[in-house]
C-alpha positions in Angstrom: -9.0 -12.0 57.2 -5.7 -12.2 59.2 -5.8 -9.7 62.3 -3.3 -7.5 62.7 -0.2 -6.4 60.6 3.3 -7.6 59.3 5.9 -7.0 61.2 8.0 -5.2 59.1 5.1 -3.3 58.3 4.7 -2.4 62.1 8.5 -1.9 62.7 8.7 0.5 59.9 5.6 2.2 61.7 7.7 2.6 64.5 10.4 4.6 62.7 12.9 1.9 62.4 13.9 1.5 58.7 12.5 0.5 55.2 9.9 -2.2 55.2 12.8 -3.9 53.4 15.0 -2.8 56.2 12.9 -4.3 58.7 13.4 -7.5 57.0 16.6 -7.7 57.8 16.3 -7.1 61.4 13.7 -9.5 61.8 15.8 -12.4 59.8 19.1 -11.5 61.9 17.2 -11.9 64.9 16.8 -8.6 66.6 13.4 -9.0 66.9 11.5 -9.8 69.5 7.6 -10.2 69.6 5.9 -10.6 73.2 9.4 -11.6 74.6 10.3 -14.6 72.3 12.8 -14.3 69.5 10.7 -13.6 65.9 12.2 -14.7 62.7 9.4 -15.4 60.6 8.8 -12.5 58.0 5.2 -13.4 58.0 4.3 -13.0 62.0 1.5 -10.3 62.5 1.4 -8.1 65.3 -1.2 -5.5 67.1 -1.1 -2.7 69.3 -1.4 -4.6 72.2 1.5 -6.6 71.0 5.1 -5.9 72.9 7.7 -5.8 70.1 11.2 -4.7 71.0 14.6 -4.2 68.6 17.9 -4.6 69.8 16.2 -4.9 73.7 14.7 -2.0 73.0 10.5 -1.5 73.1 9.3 0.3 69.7 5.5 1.9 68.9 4.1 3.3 65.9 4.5 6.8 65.6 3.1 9.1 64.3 4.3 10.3 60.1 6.1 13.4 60.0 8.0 14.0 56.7 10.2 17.6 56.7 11.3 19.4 53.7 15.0 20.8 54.7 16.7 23.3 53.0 20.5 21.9 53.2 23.3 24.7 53.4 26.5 24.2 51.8 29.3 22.5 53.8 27.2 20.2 56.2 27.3 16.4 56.1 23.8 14.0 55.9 25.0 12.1 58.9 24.0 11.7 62.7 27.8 12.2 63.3 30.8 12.7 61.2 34.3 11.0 62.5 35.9 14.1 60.9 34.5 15.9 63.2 32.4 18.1 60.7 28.8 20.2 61.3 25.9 18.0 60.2 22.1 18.8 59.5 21.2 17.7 62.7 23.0 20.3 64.3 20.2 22.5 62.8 17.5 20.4 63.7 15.4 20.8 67.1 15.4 18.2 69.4 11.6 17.8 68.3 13.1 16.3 64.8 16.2 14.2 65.7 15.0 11.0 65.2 13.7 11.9 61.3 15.8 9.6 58.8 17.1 12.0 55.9 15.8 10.2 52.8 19.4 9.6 50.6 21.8 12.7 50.6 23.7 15.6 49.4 27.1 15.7 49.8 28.7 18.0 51.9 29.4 20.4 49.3 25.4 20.2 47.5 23.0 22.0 49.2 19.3 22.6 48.7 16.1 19.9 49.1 16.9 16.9 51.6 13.6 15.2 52.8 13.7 13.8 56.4 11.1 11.3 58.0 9.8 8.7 60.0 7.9 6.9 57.6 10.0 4.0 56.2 7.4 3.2 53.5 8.0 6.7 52.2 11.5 6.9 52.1 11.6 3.1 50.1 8.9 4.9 47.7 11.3 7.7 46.9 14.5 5.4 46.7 12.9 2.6 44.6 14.7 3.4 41.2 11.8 1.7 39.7 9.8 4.4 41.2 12.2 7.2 38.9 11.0 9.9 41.3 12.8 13.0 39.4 15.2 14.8 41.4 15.6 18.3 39.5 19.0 20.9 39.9 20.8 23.9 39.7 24.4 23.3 38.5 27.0 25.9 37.5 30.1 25.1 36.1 33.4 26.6 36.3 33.6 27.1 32.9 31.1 27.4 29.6 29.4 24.3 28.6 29.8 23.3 24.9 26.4 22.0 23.3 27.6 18.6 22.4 28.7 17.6 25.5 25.3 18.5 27.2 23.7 16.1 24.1 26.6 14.2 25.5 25.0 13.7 29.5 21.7 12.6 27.7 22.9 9.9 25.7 25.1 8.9 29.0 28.2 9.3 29.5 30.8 6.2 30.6 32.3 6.6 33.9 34.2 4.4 36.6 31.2 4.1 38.2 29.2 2.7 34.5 27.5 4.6 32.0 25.7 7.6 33.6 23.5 10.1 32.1 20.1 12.8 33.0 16.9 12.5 31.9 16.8 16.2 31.1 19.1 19.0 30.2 18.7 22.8 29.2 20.8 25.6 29.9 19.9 28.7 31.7 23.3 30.7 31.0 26.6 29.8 29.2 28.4 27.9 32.9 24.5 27.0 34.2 22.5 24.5 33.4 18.9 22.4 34.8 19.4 19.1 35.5 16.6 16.1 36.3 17.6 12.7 37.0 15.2 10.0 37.4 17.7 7.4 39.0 20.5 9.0 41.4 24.7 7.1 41.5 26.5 8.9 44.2 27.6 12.0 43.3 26.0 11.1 40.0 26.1 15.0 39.1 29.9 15.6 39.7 30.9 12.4 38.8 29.4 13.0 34.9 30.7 16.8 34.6 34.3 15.5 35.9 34.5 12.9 32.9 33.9 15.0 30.4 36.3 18.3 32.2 34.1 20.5 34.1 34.1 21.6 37.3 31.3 21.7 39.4 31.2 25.2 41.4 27.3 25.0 42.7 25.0 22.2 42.6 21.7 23.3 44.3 18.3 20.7 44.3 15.5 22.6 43.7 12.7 20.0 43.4 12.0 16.3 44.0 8.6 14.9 42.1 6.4 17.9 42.1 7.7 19.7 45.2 9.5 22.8 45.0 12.2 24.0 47.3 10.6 27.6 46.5 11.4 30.4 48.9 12.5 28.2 52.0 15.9 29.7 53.4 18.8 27.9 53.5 19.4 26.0 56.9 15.5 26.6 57.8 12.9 23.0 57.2 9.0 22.9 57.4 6.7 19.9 58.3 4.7 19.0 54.6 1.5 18.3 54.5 -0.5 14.9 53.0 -0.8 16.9 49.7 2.9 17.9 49.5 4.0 14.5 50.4 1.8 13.3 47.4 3.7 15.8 45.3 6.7 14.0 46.7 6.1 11.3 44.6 4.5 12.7 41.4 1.4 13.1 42.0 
């Protein structure tokens, strides 16, 4: 049996990307194994290997996946060129390095997952895994009854035929939404098309997890159970 494991399996370890990720970095040559260049996508490595990224030495870390509870008007970005406040800001230095796993814009707020483990994060973004993503929207006006038919049977936008995997109305401008499979801005995109006005759009659950009583801006470390909820099970 072969010793040691894949490299992209050991750089995503490390906290660098996606196994698929990885991949890439290893194929564009910004890998190096023990000092020599590595391109192959099958080259194993150990611990007592010396693999480095961009010059740079990388070891496994230790998994930490965070359950965030995103306010309203900051950005999922290290940095915005606009100049605006972004989660990390209210991060501690302790979780900095976390990758948040896709995004809400900077109007969205509620359930952002953020972690090291690059398997994980590909797991949740698959779309053949359709990990359901569940909301709170409210509208600035009264939804009618065909049109919420209307975002189950899809509805055709510029960005192709969009629609939710579940639907059901909590008051006359409020409504639950699950999506298995996530466009950007998916949400506002399909309420635009069809004349409605998102006001508040707040995720409440991805797989089985529950945002529950967490306080907006405030995050907790999961445990190997919740991160099995994560993903359904």
């Amino acid at each position: 049996m072969p010793e040691g494991v894949r490299l992209n399996k050991y750089l995503a370890s490390c906290g660098v990307g996606s196994r698929r990720g990885c991949e890439e970095l290893i194929e564009t040559g910004r890998v190096e194994v023990n000092g020599e260049p590595c391109i192959k996508l099958a080259t194993r490595v150990s611990d007592s290997d010396h693999v480095r990224v961009d010059g740079k030495r990388v070891f496994p870390k230790a998994e930490v996946v965070v359950i965030f509870h995103k306010p309203r008007g900051y950005v999922c970005t290290r940095s915005d060129e606009l100049g605006r406040e972004t989660i990390y800001d209210l991060l501690p230095a302790t979780l900095q390095t976390l990758h948040h796993v896709g995004r809400l814009d900077a109007d969205s707020e509620g359930m952002l997952i953020l972690t090291n483990d690059g398997d994980l994060s590909q797991q949740l973004m698959h779309p053949s895994k359709s990990v359901e993503k569940e909301y709170l929207v409210t509208s600035n006006q009264a939804f009618e009854n065909s049109h919420l038919d209307q975002f189950l049977a899809g509805v055709y936008t510029e960005e192709g035929k969009l629609k939710a995997k579940d639907i059901e109305r909590i008051s006359a401008r409020r409504i639950k939404v699950v999506l298995d499979h996530g466009a950007k801005r998916q949400i506002r995109v399909m309420f635009e098309s069809l004349g409605y006005q998102v006001t508040k759009l707040l995720r409440v659950r991805i797989g089985n997890l529950w945002l529950g009583d967490l306080e907006s801006g405030r995050w907790a470390i999961l445990n190997p159970k919740e991160v099995a909820m994560l993903l359904g099970k």
